[in-house]
C-alpha positions as CSV (number, residue, x, y, z in Angstrom):
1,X,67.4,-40.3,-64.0
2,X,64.1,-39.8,-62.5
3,X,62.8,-36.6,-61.4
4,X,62.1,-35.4,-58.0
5,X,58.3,-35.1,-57.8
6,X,58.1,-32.6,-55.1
7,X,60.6,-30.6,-56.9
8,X,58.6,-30.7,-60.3
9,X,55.5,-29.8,-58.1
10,X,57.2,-26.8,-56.7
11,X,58.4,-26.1,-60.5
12,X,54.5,-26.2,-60.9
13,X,53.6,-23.8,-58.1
14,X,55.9,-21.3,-58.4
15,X,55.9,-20.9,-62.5
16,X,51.8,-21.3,-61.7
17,X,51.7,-18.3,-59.4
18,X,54.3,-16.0,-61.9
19,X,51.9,-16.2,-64.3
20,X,49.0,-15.1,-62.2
21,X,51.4,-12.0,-61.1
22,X,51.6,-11.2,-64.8
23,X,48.2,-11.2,-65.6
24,X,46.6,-9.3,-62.5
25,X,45.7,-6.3,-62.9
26,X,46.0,-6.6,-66.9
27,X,42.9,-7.5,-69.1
28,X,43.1,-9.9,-71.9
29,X,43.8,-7.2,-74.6
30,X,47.1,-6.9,-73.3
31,X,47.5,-10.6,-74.4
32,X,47.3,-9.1,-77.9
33,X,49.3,-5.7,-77.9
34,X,52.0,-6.7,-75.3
35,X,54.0,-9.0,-76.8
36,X,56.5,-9.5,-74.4
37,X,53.6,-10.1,-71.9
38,X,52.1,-12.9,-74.1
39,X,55.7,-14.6,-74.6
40,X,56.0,-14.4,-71.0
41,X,53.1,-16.0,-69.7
42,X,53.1,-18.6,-72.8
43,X,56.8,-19.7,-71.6
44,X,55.8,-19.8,-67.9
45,X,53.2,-22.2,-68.8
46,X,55.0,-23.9,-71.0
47,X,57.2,-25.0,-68.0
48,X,54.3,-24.9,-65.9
49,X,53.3,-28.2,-68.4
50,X,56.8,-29.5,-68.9
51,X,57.0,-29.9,-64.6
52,X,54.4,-31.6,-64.5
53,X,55.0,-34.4,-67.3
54,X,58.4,-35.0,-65.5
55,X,56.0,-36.1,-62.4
56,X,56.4,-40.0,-62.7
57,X,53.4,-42.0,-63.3
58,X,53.9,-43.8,-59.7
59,X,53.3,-40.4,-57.7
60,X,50.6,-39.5,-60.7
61,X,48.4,-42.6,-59.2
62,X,48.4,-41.3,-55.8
63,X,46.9,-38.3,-56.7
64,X,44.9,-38.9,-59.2
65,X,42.9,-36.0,-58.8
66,X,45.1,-33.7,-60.3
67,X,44.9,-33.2,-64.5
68,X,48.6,-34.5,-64.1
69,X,48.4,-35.4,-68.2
70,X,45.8,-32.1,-69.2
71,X,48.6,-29.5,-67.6
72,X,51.9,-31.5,-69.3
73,X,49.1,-31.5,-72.6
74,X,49.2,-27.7,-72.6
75,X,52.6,-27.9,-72.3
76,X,52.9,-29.9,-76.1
77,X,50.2,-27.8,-77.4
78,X,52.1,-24.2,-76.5
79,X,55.6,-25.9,-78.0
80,X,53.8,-27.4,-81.1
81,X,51.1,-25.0,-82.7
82,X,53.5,-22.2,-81.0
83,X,52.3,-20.1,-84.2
84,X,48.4,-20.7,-83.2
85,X,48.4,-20.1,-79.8
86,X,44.6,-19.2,-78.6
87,X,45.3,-16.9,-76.0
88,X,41.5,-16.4,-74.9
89,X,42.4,-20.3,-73.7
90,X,45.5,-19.6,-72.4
91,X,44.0,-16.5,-70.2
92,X,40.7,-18.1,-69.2
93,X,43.4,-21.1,-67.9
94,X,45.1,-18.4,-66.0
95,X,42.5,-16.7,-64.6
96,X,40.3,-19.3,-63.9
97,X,41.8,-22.6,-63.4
98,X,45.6,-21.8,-62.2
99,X,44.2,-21.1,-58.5
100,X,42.3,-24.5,-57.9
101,X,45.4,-26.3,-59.5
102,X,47.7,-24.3,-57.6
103,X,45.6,-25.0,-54.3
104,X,45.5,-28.6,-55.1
105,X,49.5,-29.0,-55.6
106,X,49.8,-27.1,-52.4
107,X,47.8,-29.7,-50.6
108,X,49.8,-32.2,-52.4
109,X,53.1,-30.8,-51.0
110,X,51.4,-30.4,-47.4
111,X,50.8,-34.3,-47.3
112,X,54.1,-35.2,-49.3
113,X,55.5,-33.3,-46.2
């Protein structure tokens, strides 16, 4: 069964925006002596990836602005080398690219409708 695209993008947003909550205030040491804040954040962008694989390929075309396949990428790479996560990656992709990717799904859900 297909997924709902909308839904995965709102998956996307709100998983997105969780992680940023996490991480504010906090400085990337806390990546390496909170554990439970590491598994948190990995898992929320682990979804964060999965959401947006399940976006189908049609919808994909009409946006093809967004790095549809590079966010459902990090997705495989957090499951798979689970035991070499590089969390100076995974924070500089909080930090820094979460809130243009978050701004362009929300624009994506303004003209969807």
């Amino acid at each position: 069964m297909p997924h709902n695209p909308l839904e995965s993008i709102h998956h996307m947003i709100s998983h997105a925006l969780e992680a940023r909550t996490m991480v504010a205030g906090r400085l990337r040491v806390d990546m390496d002596t909170d554990w439970e804040l590491a598994m948190l954040v990995t898992h929320l962008m682990e979804i964060f990836g999965e959401a947006s694989a399940r976006v189908p390929e049609d919808f994909r075309k009409t946006y093809p602005e967004f790095a549809w396949q590079e966010a459902a990428d990090l997705r495989n790479v957090l499951i798979h080398r689970f035991d070499d996560i590089n969390y100076d990656t995974l924070w500089s992709i909080v930090q820094d690219e979460l809130p243009p990717l978050i701004a362009q799904l929300e624009a994506i859900l303004e003209q969807e409708t």
